[in-house]
DRENDO-1510 file (C-alpha; in Angstrom, 1 decimal, always signed):
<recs>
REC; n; res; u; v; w
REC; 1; UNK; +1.8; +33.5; +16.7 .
REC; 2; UNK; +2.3; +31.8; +20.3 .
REC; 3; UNK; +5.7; +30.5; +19.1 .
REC; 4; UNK; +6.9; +33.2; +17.8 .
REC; 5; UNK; +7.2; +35.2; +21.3 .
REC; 6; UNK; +9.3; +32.1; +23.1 .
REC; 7; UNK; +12.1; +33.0; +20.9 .
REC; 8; UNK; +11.6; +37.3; +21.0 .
REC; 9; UNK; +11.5; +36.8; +24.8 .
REC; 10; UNK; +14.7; +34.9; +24.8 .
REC; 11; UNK; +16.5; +37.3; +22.4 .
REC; 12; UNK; +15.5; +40.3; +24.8 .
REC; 13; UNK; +16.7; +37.8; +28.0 .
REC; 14; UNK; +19.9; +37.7; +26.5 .
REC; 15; UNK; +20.3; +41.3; +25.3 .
REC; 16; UNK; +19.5; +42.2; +28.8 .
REC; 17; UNK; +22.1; +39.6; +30.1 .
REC; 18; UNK; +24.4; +41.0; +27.9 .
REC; 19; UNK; +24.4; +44.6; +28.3 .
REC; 20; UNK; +24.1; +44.0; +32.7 .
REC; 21; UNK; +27.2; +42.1; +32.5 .
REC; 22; UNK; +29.4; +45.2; +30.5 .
REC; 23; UNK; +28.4; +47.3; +32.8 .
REC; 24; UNK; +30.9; +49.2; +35.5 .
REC; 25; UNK; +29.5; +47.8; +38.5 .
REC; 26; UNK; +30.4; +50.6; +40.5 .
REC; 27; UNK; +34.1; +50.7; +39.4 .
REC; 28; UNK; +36.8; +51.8; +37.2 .
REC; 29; UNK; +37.3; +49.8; +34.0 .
REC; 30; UNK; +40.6; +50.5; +32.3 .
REC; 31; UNK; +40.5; +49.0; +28.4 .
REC; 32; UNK; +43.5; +48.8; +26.6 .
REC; 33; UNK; +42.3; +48.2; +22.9 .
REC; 34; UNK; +44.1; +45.9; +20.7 .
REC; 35; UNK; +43.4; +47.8; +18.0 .
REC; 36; UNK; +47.4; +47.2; +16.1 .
REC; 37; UNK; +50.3; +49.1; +15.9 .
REC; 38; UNK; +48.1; +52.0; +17.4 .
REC; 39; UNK; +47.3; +53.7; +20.8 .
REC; 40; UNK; +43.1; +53.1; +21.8 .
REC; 41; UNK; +42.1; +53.4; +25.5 .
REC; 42; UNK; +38.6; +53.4; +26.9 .
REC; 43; UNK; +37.5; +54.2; +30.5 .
REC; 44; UNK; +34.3; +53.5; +32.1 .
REC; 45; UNK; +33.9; +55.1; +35.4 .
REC; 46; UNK; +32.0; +53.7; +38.4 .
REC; 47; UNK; +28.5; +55.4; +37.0 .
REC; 48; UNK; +29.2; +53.8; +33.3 .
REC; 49; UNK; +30.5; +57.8; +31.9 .
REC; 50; UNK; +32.9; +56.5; +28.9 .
REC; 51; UNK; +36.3; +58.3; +28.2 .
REC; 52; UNK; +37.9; +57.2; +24.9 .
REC; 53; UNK; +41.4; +58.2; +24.0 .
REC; 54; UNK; +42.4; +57.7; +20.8 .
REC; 55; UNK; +41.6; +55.3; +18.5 .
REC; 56; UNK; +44.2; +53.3; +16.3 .
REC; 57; UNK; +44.9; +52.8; +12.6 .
REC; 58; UNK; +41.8; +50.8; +10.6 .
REC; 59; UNK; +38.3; +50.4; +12.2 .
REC; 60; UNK; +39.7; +47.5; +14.5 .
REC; 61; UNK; +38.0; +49.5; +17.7 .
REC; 62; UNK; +34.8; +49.4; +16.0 .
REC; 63; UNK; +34.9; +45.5; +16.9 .
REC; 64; UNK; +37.1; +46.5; +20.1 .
REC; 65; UNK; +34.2; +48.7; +21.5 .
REC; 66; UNK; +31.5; +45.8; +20.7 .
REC; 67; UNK; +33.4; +43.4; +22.3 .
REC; 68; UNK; +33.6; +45.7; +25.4 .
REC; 69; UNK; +30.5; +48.0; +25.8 .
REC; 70; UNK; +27.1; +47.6; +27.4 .
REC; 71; UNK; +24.6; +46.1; +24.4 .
REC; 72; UNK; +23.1; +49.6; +24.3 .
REC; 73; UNK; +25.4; +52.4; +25.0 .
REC; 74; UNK; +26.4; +54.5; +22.2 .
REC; 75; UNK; +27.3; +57.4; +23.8 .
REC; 76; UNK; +31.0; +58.5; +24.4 .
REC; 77; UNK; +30.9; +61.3; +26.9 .
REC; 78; UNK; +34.6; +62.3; +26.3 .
REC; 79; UNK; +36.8; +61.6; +23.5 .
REC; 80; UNK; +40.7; +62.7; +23.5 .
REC; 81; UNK; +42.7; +62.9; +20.5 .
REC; 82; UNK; +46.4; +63.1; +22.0 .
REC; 83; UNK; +47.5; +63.9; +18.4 .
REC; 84; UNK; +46.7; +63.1; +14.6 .
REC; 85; UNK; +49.1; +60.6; +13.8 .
REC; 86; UNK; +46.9; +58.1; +11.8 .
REC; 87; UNK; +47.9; +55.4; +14.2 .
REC; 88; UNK; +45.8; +57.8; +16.6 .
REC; 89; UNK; +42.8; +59.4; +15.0 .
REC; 90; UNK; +42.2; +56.9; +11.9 .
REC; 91; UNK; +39.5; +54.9; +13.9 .
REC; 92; UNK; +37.7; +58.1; +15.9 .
REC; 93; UNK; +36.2; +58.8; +12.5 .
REC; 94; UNK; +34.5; +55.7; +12.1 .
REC; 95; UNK; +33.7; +56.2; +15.9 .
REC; 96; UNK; +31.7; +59.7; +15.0 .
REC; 97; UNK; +29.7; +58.1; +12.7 .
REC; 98; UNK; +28.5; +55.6; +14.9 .
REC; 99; UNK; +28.2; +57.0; +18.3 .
REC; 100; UNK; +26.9; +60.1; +19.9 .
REC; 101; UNK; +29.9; +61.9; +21.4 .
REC; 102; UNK; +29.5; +64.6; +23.8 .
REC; 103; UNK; +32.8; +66.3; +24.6 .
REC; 104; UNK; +35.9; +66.2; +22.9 .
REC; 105; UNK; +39.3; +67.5; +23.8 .
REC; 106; UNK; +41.9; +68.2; +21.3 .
REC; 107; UNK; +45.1; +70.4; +20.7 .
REC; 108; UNK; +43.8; +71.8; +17.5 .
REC; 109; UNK; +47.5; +71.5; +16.3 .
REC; 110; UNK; +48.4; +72.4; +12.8 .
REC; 111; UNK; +48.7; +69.1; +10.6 .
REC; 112; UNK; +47.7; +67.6; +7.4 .
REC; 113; UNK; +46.0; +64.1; +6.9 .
REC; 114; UNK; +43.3; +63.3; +5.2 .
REC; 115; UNK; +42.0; +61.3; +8.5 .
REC; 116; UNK; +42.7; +65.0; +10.5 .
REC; 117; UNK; +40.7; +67.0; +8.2 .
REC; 118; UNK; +37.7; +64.4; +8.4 .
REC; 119; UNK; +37.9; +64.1; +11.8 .
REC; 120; UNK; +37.8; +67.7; +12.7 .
REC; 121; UNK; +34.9; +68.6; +10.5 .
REC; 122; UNK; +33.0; +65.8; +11.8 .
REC; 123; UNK; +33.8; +66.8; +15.7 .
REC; 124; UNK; +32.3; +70.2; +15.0 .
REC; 125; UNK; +28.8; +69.0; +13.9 .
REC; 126; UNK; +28.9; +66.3; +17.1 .
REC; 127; UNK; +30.4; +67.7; +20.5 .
REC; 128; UNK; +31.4; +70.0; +22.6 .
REC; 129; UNK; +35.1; +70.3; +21.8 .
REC; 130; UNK; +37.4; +71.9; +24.1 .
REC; 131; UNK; +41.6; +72.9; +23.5 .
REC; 132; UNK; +44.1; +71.1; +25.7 .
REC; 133; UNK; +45.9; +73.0; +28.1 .
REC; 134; UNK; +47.2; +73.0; +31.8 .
REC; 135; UNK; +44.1; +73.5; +33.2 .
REC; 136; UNK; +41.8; +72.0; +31.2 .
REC; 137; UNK; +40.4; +69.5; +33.5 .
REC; 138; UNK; +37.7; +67.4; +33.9 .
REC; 139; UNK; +35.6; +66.2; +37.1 .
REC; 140; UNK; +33.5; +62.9; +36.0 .
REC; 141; UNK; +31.9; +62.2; +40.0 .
REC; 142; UNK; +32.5; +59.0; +41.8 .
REC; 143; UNK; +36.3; +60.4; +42.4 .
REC; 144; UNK; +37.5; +60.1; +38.7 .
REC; 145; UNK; +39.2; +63.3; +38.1 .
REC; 146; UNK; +41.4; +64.0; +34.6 .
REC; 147; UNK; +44.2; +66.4; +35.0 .
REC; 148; UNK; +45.6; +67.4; +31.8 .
REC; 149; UNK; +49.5; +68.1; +32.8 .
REC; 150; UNK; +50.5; +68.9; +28.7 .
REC; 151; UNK; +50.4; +70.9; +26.8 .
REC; 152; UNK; +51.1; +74.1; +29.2 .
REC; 153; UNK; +49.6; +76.6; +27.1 .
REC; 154; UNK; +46.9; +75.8; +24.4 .
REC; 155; UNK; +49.0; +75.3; +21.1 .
REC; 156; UNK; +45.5; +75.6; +18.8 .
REC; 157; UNK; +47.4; +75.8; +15.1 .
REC; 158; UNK; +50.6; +75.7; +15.8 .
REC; 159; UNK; +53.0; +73.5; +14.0 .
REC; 160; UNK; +55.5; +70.8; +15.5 .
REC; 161; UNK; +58.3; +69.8; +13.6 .
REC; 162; UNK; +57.9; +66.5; +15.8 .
REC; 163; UNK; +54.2; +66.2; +16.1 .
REC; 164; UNK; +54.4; +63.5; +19.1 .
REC; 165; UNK; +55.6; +66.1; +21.1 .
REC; 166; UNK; +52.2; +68.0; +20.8 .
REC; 167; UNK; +50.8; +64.7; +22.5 .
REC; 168; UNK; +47.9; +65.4; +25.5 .
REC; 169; UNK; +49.4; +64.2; +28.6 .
REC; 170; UNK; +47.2; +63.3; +31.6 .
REC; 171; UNK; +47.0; +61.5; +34.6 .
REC; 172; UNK; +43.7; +60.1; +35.7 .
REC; 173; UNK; +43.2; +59.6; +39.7 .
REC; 174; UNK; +40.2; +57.5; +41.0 .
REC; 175; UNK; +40.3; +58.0; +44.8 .
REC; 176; UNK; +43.8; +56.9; +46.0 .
REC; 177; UNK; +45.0; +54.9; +42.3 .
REC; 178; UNK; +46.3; +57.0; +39.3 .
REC; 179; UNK; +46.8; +56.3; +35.5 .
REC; 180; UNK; +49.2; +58.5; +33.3 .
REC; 181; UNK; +48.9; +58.6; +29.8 .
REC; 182; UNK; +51.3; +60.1; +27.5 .
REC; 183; UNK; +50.6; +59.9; +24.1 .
REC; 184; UNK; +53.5; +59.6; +21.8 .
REC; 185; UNK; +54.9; +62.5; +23.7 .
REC; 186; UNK; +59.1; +62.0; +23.7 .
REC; 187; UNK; +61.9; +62.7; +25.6 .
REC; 188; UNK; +61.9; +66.4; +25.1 .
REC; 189; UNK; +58.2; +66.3; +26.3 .
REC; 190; UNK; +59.4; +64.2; +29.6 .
REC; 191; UNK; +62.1; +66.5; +30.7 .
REC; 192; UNK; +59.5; +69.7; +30.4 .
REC; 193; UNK; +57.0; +67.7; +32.9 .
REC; 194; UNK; +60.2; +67.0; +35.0 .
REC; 195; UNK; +61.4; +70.4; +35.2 .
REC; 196; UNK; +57.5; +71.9; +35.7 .
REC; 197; UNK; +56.8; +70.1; +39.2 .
REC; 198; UNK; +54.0; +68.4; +38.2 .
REC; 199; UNK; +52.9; +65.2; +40.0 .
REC; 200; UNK; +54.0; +62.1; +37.8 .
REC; 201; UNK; +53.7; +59.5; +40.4 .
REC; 202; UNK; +51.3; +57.0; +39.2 .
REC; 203; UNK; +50.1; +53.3; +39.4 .
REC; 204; UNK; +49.1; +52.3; +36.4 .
REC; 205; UNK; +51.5; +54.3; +33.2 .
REC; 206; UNK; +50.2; +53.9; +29.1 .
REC; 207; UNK; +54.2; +53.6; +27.7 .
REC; 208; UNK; +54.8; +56.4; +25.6 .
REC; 209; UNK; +55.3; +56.0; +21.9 .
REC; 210; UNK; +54.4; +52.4; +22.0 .
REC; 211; UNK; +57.3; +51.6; +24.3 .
REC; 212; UNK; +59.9; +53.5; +22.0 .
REC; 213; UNK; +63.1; +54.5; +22.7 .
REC; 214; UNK; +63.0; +58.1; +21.7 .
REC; 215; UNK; +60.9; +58.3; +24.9 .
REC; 216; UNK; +60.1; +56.5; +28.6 .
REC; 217; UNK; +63.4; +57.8; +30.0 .
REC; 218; UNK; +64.7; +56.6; +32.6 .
REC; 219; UNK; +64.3; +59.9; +34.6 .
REC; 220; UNK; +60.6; +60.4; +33.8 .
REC; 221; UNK; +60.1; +56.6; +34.5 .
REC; 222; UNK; +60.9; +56.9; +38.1 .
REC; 223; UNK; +59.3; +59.7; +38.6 .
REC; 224; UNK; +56.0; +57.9; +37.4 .
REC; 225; UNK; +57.6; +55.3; +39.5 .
REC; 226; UNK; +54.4; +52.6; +38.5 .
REC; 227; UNK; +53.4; +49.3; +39.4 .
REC; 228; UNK; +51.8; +47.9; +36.0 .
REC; 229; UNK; +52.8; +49.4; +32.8 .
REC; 230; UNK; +50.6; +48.8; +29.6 .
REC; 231; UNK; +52.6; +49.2; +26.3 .
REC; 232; UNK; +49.9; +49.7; +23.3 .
REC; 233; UNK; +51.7; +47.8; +20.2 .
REC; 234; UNK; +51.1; +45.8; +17.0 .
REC; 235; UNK; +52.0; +42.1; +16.6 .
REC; 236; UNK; +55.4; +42.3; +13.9 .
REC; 237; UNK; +55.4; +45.9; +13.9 .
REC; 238; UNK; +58.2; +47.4; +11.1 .
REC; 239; UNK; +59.7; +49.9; +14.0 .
REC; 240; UNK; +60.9; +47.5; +16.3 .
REC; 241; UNK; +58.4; +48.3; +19.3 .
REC; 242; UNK; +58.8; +48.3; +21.7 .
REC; 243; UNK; +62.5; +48.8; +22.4 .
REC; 244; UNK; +64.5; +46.9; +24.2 .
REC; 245; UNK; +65.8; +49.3; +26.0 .
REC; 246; UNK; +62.6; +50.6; +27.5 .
REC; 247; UNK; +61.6; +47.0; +28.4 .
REC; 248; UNK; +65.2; +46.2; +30.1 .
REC; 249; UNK; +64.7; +49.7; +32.4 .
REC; 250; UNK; +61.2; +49.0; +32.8 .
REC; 251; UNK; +61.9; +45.6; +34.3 .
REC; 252; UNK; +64.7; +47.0; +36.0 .
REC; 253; UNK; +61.9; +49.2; +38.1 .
REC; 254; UNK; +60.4; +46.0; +39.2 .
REC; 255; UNK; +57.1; +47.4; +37.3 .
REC; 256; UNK; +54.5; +44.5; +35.2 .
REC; 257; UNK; +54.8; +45.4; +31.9 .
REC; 258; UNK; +51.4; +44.1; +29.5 .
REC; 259; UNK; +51.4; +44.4; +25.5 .
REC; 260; UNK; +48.7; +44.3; +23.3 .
REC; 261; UNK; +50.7; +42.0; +21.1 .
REC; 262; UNK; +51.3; +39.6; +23.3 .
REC; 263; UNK; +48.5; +40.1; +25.7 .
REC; 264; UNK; +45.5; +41.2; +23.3 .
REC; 265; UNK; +43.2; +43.7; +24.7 .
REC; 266; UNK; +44.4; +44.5; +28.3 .
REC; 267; UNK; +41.6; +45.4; +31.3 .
REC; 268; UNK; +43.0; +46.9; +34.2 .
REC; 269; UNK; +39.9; +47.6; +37.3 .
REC; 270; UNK; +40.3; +49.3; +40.0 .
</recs>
């Protein structure tokens, strides 16, 4: 029997080491997921809360999460689906099934997948869910503040003809650093936050639309005006992103530009 403990003991050493070392530590942990041709971003804040945004085609974050995550945690205290594009929501169903999710913040938008329909009936039986709006904010502690800045109004059931311009906008400040993430939202999304007022000036920018050219103007990139840009795209994708065009006015900006398919999974700490 005396042998048998040596190697338990070691097993719970190591578990230990394991789930110490994912920890936040008392800062803010930016994941970008390389999850494919896909948009998945988690945050832990300073006090380990977890915000996950999205979460790509397949069950790629599944392996993502393990990779990143303390040994232990399987609780997500906010999850955001910026829209229900497969590419977006496919792998937050997996994610319901396997961890406990708190709060949830959706647009509730009108759309038909079978990934959607899942998704939503599974979110009702699991969290909190709340509807996006300007307004709709959230205050995690330690400084970390989420700002939605779009939608304006809550569009619960409403149709898009362009469903990436129902994408959740938000910008994330942690003391004196900031994060904006866009979903897929396009060009008709960027000129309606230019011509609102709202603060767009931000360190750290997700690309919209995986760096497409339908969006990431050149107007509304200057106004975000960042310093590292993280462009969330698939090795070989079929639609050509990201665009060249956003890269060439990106570089012009004098901003560092990461990619998930060149860079895998992208961390950025603050």
């Amino acid at each position: 029997m005396k042998k048998l403990i040596i190697p338990f003991l070691l097993i719970a050493i190591l578990l230990a080491y394991f789930h110490q070392a994912r920890l936040s530590h008392g800062q803010l942990h930016v994941h970008f997921l390389d999850i494919g041709q896909g948009d998945s971003i988690l945050i832990q804040t300073p006090s380990n809360k977890l915000i996950l945004i999205d979460g790509g085609p397949g069950t790629e974050i599944l392996t993502q999460l393990n990779d990143v995550l303390p040994f232990l945690q399987k609780k997500i205290d906010l999850m955001i689906l910026t829209h229900p594009h497969s590419d977006h929501i496919e792998g937050l169903v997996p994610v319901l099934d396997r961890y406990q999710v708190e709060t949830a913040l959706i647009t509730g938008v009108a759309y038909h997948n079978s990934y959607y329909e899942e998704f939503l009936h599974d979110l009702q039986n699991e969290a909190q869910i709340y509807y996006a709006h300007e307004g709709a904010d959230f205050d995690f502690g330690d400084g970390v503040f989420l700002d939605v800045l779009y939608p304006f109004q809550p569009v619960i059931g409403e149709y898009f003809e362009n469903i990436n311009n129902s994408s959740i906008v938000a910008r994330i400040t942690y003391e004196d650093d900031s994060i904006l993430l866009a979903g897929d939202a396009e060009n008709e999304v960027e000129e309606a936050l230019l011509e609102s007022g709202v603060v767009l000036d931000s360190d750290l920018f997700k690309a919209s639309h995986h760096g497409s050219k339908t969006a990431n103007s050149k107007e509304f990139s200057e106004a975000v005006s960042p310093e590292t840009v993280v462009i969330q795209v698939g090795e070989g994708n079929s639609f050509g992103h990201p665009h060249q065009e956003t890269l060439s006015a990106l570089e012009e900006m004098g901003a560092t530009v990461y990619r998930n398919d060149l860079d895998g999974r992208v961390e950025v700490v603050y």
